[in-house]
Every structure is written in structure tokens, then in C-alpha cells.
MARZAVEX-416603 format. One record per residue (C-alpha): residue number from 1; residue in three letters; x, y, z. Coordinates in steps of 0.05 Angstrom, whole numbers, plus 32768, in hexadecimal, padded with zeros to 4 digits. Example, Ala and Ser with C-alpha at 12.3 -4.5 7.8 and 13.67 -1.06 7.14 Angstrom:
<nodes>
+-----+------+------+------+------+
! seq ! type !   c1 !   c2 !   c3 !
+-----+------+------+------+------+
!   1 !  ALA ! 80F6 ! 7FA6 ! 809C !
!   2 !  SER ! 8111 ! 7FEB ! 808F !
+-----+------+------+------+------+
</nodes>
This chain:
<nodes>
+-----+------+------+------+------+
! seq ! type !   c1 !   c2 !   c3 !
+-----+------+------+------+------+
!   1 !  UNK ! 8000 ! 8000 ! 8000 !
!   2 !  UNK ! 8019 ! 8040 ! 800D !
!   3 !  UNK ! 805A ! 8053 ! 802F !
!   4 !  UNK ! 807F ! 8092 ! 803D !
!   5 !  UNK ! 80B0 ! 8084 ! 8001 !
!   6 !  UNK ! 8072 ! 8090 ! 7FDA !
!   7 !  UNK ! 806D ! 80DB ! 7FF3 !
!   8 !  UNK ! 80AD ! 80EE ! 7FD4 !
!   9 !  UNK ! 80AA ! 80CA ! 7F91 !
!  10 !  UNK ! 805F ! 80D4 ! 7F81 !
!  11 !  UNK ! 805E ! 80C6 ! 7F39 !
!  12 !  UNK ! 8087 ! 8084 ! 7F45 !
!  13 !  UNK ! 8065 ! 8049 ! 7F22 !
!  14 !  UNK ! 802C ! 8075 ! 7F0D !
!  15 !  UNK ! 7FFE ! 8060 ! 7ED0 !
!  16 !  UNK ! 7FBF ! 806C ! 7EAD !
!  17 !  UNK ! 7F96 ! 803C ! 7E85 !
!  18 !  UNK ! 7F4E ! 8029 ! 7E78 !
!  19 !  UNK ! 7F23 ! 801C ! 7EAB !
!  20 !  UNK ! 7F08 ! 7FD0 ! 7EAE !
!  21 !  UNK ! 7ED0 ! 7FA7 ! 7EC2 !
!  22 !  UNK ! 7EF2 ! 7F83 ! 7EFB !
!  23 !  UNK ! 7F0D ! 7FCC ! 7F16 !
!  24 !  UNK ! 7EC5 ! 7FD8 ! 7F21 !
!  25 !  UNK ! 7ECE ! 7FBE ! 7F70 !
!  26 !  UNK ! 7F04 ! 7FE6 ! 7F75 !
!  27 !  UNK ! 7EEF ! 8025 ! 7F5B !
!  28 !  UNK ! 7EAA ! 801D ! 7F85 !
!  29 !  UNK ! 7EDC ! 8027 ! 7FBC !
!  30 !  UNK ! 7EF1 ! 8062 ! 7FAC !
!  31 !  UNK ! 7EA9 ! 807D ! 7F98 !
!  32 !  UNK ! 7E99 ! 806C ! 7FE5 !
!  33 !  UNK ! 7ED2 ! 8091 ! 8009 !
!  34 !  UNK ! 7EC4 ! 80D3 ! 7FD4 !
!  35 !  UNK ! 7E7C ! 80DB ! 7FCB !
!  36 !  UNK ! 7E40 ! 80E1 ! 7FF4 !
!  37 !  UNK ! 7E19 ! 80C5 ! 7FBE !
!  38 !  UNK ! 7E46 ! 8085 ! 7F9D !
!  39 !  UNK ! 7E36 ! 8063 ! 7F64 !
!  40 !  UNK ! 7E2B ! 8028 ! 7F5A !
!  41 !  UNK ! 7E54 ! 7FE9 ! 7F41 !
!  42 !  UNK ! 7E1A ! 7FE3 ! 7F11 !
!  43 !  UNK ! 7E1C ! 802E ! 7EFB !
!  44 !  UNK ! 7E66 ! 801E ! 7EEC !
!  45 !  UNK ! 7E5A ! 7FDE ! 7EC6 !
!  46 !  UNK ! 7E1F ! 7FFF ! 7E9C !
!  47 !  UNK ! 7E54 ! 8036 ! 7E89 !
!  48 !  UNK ! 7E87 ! 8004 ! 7E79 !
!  49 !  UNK ! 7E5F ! 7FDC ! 7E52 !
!  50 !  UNK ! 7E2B ! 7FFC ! 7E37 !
!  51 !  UNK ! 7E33 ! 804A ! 7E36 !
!  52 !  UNK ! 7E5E ! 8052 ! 7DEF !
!  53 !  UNK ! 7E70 ! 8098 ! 7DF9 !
!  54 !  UNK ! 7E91 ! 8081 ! 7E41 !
!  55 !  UNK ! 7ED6 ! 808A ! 7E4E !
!  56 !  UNK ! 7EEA ! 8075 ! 7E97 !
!  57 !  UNK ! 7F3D ! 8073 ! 7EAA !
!  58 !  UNK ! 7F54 ! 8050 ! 7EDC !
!  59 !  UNK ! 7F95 ! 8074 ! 7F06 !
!  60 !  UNK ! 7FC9 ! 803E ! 7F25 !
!  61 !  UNK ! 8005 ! 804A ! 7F56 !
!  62 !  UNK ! 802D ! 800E ! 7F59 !
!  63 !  UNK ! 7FFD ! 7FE5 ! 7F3E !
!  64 !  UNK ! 7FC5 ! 7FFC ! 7F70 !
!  65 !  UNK ! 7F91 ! 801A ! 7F4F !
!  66 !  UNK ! 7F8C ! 8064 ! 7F6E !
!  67 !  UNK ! 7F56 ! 808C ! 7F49 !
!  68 !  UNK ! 7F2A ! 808F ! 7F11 !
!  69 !  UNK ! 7F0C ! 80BC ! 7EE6 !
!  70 !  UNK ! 7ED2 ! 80BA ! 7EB7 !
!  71 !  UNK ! 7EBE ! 80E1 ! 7E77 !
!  72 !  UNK ! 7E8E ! 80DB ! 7E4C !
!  73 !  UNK ! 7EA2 ! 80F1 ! 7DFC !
!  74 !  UNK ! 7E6F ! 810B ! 7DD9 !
!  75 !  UNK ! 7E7D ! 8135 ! 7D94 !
!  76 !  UNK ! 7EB9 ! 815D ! 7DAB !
!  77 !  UNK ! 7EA1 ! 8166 ! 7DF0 !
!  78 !  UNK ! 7EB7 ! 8141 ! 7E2C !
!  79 !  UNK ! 7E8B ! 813D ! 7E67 !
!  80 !  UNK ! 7EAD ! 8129 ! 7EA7 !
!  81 !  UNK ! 7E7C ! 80FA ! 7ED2 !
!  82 !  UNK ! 7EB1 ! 80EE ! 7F07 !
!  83 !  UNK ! 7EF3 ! 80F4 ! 7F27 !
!  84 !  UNK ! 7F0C ! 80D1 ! 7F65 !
!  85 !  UNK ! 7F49 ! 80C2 ! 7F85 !
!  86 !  UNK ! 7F52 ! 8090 ! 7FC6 !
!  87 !  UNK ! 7F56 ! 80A8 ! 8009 !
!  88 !  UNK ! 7F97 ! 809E ! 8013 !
!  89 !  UNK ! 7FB6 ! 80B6 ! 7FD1 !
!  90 !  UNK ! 7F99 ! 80FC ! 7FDC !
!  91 !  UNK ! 7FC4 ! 813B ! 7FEB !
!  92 !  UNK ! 7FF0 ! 812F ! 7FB6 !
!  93 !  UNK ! 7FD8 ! 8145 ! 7F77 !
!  94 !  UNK ! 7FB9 ! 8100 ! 7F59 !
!  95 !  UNK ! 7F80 ! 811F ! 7F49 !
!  96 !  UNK ! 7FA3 ! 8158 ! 7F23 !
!  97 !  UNK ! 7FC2 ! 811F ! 7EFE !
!  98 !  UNK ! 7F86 ! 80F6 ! 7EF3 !
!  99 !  UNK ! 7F61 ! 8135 ! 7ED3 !
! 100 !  UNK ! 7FA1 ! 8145 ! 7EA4 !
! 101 !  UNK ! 7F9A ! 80FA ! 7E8D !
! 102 !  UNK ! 7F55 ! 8100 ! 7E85 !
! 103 !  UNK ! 7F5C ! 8146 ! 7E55 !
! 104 !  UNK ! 7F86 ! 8127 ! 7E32 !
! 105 !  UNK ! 7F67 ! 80E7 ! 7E1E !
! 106 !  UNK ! 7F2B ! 8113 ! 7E0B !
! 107 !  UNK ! 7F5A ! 813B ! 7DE8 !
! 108 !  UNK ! 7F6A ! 80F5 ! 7DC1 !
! 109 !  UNK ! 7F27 ! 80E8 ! 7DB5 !
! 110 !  UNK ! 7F19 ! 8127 ! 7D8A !
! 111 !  UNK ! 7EF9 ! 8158 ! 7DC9 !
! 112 !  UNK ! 7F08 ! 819D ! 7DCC !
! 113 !  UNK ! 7EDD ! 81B2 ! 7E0E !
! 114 !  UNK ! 7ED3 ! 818B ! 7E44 !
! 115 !  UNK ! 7EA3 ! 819B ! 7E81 !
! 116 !  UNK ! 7E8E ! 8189 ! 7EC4 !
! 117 !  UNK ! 7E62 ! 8191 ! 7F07 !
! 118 !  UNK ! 7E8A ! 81A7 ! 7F43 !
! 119 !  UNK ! 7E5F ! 81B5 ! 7F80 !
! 120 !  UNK ! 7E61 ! 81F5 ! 7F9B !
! 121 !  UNK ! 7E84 ! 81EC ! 7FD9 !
! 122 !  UNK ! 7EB9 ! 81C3 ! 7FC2 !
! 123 !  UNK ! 7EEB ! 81FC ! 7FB6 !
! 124 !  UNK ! 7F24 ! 81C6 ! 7FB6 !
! 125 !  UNK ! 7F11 ! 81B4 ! 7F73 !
! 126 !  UNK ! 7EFA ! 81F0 ! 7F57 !
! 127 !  UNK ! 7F3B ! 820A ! 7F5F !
! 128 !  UNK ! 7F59 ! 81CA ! 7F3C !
! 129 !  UNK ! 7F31 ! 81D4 ! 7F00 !
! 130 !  UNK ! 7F3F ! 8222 ! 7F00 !
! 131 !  UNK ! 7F87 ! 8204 ! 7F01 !
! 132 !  UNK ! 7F70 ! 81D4 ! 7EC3 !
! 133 !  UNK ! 7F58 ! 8215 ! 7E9A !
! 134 !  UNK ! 7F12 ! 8204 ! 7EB3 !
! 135 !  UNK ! 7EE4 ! 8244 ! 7EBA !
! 136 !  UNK ! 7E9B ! 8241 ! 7EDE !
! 137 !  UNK ! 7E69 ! 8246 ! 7EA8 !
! 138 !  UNK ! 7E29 ! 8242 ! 7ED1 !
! 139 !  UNK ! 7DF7 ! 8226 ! 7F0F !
! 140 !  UNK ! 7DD6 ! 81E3 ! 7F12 !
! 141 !  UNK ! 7DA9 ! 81F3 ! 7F50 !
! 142 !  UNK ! 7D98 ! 81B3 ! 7F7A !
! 143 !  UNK ! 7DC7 ! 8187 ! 7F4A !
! 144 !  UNK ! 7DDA ! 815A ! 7F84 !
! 145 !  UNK ! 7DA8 ! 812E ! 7F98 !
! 146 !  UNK ! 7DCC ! 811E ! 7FDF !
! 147 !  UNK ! 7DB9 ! 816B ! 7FFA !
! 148 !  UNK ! 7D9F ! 818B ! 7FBF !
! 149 !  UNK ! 7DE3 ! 81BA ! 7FBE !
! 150 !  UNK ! 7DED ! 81E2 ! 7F80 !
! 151 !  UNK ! 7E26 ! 81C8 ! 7F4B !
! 152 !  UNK ! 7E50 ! 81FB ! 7F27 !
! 153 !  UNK ! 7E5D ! 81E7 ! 7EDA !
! 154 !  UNK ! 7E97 ! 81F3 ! 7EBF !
! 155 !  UNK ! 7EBB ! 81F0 ! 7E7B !
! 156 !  UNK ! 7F00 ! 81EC ! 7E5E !
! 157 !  UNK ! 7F18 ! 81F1 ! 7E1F !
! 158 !  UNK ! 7F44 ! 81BC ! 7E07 !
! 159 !  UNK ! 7F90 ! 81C5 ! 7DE9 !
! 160 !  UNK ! 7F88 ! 81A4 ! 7D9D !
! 161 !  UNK ! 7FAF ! 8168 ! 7D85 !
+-----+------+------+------+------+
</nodes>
């Protein structure tokens, strides 16, 4: 798991690929310790094998998986669904590195905006997509079903190939 050697060479053993079926235990894990409203392992399945404009990366340390990240590609937009990173990865810029990935696979896949929800109060990553060249764009009042809280949308335009 993690050690203290990690700290100091964080990107050590670090690699993206696409996310798969049996990850889906894995990643439900890290939908638990994130969100107050998960989703399901049969959300993810659907989206893995049955949503065609779905694009889901998994994010491993050392062979542990340590994040994900989902998109959905339609036309030349990407729409993020979600970004996650496990408890004890945070703090040190994963997710940063997750959402880079994630631009640029979009990027790779012909999009040249991509978008998102962030809800209001979670200034933490607002400030990492202002950092991403995200800018707010709008309210979605009530968006989140947990305690009705409002959801800033936000876009960013994406660097062509």
C-alpha cells in the first residue's frame, strides 16, 4: 500500500489505462469514500458496456488502482461525469493528474470543450479546474440530489491536436 517513500517520488510507477469491468469493485470503493451519493457497480457496468459515448480511465500507482475518471465524448464535447481519487492518495495532486489524462484523451478523441458540475462549496476543485483553464459558465440549482445544493458548470476549451 502506501509508504512514506511514496510521498517523495509521487509519480513513481504511475499509469493510466482504460477502465475495466472487473475494476468496477474497486472503483465502487472509491465512489464510497468521495461521494455522498455513490454509484453503483451497476451504473458503472451499464457505462462500460453499454453507454458508447463512455470513456472511463482508470489511475494506478504501483499497480494499485488509485483514481478514476469518467467522460462521456459526444461530437467534440467532453462531459466529465466523475473524478475520484482514494483516500489515501489525496494531497498530492492525483487528481490534477487524473484530469490532465482525462483532457487529453478527449483531446484524442476529436473534443475541443469539455465541461463539468462542481458543487458550489467545493472550492478545492473549483480552483483545480480554474487551474485546468476551466471558467464557470452557469447554475444548476438543486443539481445534487443528496441536499439539493446548487452545481456550478463549467467549461474549458481544449488545446488541438
Amino acid at each position: 500500500m502506501l509508504d512514506a517513500k511514496f510521498h517523495a517520488q509521487e509519480t513513481e510507477g504511475l499509469a493510466f489505462r482504460p477502465m475495466r469491468v472487473e475494476d468496477i469493485p474497486s472503483i465502487c470503493v472509491i465512489e464510497e469514500e468521495s461521494f455522498s451519493t455513490p454509484w453503483t457497480s451497476g451504473a458503472f457496468y451499464n457505462e462500460l458496456t453499454n453507454n458508447h459515448f463512455a470513456k472511463y480511465i482508470v489511475m494506478e500507482i504501483q499497480g494499485e488502482i488509485a483514481g478514476y475518471g469518467g467522460m462521456w465524448l459526444i461530437m467534440d464535447e467532453a462531459h466529465v461525469t466523475n473524478v475520484a481519487v482514494r483516500e489515501p492518495f489525496r494531497g498530492r495532486k492525483l487528481g490534477e493528474r487524473m484530469m490532465r489524462e482525462m483532457q487529453a484523451t478527449a483531446v484524442s478523441s476529436g473534443a475541443v470543450k469539455m465541461t463539468l458540475e462542481v458543487r458550489v462549496s467545493n472550492r478545492v476543485a473549483q480552483n483545480l479546474y480554474e487551474k485546468l483553464g476551466f471558467t464557470q459558465a452557469g447554475v444548476r440549482k438543486g443539481y445534487y440530489s443528496d441536499n439539493q445544493e446548487d452545481a456550478l458548470i463549467m467549461w474549458a476549451d481544449l488545446p488541438l491536436k
